[in-house]
VOPAGU-2260 file (C-alpha; in pm, 1 decimal, decimal comma):
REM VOPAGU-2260
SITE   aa  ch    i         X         Y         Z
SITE  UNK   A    0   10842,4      28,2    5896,4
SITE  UNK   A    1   11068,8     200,3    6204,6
SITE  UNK   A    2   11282,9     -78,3    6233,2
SITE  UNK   A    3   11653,5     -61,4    6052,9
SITE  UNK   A    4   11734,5    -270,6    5776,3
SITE  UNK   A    5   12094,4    -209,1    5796,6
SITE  UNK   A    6   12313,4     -42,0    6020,4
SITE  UNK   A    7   12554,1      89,3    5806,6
SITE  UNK   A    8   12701,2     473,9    5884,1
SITE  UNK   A    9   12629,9     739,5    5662,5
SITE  UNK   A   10   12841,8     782,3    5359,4
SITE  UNK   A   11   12970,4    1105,3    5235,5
SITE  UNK   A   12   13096,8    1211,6    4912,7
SITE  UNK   A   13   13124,6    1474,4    4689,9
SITE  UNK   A   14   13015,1    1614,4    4352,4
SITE  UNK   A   15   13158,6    1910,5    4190,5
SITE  UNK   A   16   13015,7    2263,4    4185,9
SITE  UNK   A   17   13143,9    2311,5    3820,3
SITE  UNK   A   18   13034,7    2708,2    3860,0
SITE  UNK   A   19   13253,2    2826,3    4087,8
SITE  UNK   A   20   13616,2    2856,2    4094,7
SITE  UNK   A   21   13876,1    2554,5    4131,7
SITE  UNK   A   22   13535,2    2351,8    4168,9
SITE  UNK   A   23   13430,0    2281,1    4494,6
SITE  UNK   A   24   13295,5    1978,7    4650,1
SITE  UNK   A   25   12921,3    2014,3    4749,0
SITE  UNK   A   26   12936,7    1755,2    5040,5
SITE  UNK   A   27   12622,1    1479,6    4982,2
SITE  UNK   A   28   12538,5    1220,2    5273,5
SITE  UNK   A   29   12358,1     912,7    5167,5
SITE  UNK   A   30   12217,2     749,6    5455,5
SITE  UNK   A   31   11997,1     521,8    5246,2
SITE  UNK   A   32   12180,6     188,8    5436,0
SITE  UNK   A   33   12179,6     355,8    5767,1
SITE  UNK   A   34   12025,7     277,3    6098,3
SITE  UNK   A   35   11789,8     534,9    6121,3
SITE  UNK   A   36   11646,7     560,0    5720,1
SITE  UNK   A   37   11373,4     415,2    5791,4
SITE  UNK   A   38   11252,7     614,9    6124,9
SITE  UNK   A   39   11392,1     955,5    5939,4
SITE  UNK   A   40   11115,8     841,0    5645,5
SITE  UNK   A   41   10846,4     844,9    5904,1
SITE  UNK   A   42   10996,1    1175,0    6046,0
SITE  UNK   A   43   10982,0    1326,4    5752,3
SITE  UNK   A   44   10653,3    1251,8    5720,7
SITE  UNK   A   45   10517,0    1409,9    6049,4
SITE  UNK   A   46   10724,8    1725,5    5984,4
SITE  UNK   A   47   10607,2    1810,4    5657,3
SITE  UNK   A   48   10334,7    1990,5    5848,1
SITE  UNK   A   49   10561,6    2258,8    5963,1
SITE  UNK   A   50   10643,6    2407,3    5627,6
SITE  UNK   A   51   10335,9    2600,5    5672,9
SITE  UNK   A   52   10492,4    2785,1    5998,6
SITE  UNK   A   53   10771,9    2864,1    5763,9
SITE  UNK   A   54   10731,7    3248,2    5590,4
SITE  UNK   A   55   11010,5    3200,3    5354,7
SITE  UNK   A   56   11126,3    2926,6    5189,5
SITE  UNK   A   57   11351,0    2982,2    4876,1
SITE  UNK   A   58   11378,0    2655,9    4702,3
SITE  UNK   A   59   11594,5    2760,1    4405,7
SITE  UNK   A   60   11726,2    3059,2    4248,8
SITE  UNK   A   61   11484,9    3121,0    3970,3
SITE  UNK   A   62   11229,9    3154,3    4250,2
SITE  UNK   A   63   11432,5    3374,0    4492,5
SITE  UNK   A   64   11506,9    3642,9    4166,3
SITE  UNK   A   65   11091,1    3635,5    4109,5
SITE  UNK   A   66   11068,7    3676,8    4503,9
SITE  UNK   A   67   11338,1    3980,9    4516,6
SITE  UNK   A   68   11171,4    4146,1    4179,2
SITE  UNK   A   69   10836,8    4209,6    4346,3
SITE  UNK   A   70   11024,2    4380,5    4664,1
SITE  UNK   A   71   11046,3    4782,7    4636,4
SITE  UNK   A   72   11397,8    4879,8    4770,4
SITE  UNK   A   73   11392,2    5208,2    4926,4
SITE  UNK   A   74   11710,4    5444,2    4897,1
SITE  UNK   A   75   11826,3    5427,7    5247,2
SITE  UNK   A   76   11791,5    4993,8    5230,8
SITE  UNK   A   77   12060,0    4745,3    5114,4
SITE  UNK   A   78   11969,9    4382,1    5025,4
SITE  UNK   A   79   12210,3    4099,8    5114,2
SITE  UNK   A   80   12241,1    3707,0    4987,0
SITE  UNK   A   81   12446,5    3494,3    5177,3
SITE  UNK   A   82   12665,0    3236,7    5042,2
SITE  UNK   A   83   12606,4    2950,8    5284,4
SITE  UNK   A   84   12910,7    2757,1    5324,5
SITE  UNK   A   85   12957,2    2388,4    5495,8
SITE  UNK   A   86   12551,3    2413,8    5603,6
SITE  UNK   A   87   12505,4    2049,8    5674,7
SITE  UNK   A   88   12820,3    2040,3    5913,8
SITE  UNK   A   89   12735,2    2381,5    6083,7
SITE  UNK   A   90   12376,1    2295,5    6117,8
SITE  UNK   A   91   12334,4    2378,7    6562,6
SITE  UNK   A   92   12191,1    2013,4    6632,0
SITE  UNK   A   93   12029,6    2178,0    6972,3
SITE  UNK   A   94   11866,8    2487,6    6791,3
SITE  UNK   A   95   11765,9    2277,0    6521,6
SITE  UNK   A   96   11567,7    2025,0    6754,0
SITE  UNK   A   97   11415,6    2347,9    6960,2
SITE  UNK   A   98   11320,3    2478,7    6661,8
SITE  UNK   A   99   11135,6    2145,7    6550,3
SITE  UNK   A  100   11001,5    2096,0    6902,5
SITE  UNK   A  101   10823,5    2420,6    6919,3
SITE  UNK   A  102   10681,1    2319,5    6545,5
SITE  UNK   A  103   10517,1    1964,4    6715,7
SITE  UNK   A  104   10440,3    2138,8    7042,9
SITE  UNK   A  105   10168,1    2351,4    6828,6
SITE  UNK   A  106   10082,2    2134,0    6557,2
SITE  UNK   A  107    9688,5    2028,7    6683,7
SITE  UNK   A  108    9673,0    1756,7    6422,0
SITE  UNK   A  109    9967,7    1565,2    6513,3
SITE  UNK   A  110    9808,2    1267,3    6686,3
SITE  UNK   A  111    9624,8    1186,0    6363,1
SITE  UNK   A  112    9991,8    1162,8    6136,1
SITE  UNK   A  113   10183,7     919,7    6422,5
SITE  UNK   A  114   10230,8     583,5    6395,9
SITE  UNK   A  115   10349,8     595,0    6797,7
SITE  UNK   A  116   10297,8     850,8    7098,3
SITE  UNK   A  117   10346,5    1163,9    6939,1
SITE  UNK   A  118   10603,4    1227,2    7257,1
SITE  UNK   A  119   10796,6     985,4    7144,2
SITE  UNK   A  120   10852,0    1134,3    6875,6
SITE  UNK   A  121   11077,0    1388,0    6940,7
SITE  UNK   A  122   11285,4    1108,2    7126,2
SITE  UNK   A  123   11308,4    1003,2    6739,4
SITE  UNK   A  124   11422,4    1316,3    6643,1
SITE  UNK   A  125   11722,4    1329,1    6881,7
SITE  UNK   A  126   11811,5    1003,6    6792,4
SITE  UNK   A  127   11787,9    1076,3    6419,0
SITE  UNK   A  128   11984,7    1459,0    6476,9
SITE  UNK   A  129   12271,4    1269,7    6754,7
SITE  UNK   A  130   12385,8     995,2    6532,3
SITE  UNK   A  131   12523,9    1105,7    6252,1
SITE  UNK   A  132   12820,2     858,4    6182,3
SITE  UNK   A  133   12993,5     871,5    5808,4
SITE  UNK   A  134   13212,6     734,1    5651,3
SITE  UNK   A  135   13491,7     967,3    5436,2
SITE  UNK   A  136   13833,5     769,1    5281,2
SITE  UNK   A  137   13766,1     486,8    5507,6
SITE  UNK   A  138   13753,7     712,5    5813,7
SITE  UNK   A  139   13458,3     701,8    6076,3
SITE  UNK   A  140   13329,5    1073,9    6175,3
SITE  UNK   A  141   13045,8    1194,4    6442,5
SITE  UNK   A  142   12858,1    1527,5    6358,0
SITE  UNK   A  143   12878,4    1729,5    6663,9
């Protein structure tokens, strides 16, 4: 199940964010043929147990305007939305594996949801977050 079928590099394209103006690309990566698929499957898997240490999560924006109706404003408050731009390639790999860490360092269960030494798993994870090679007009990139 860990082991790579393929080793091919990520492959990034783009489809067209026909709401905004002069339509945008929204970068997609399809790593379905890459080297790590398979162990960022079983990844997935273990970390779906941290989405209950999460206190927010917004999944789309018919649930964030039911989230923001049942908040009372006050006079003296302002609310903000942020317009993410470029997340996937301004994602901080280091901060993003500290953050995960912390998640598997208190998660009491874990030994019960790995397939190998629950230390080794955040090996897995660094491996998974450091090699991000794609492909874009024929060109070979590295996310930093």
């Amino acid at each position: 199940m860990l082991y790579p079928k393929s080793c091919n590099p990520y492959r990034v394209y783009g489809l067209p964010k026909i709401h905004k103006n002069n339509t945008p690309l929204r970068p997609v990566v399809d790593f379905t043929n890459s080297a790590t698929y398979n162990l960022a499957k079983y990844l997935a898997k273990i970390l779906k147990a941290c989405e209950k240490l999460i206190s927010h999560e917004i999944t789309n924006s018919m649930e964030y305007k039911n989230f923001i109706d049942t908040i009372d404003i006050e006079e003296d408050e302002i609310m903000a939305s942020f317009d993410v731009f470029s997340l996937l390639t301004n994602v901080l790999i280091n901060r993003a594996f500290d953050i995960i860490n912390d998640c598997l360092e208190s998660d009491s269960d874990l030994n019960l949801r790995c397939l190998i030494d629950p230390s080794e798993d955040t090996k897995c994870i660094k491996l998974c977050l450091r090699s991000i090679l794609f492909t874009f007009r024929g060109e070979l990139y590295r996310q930093k």
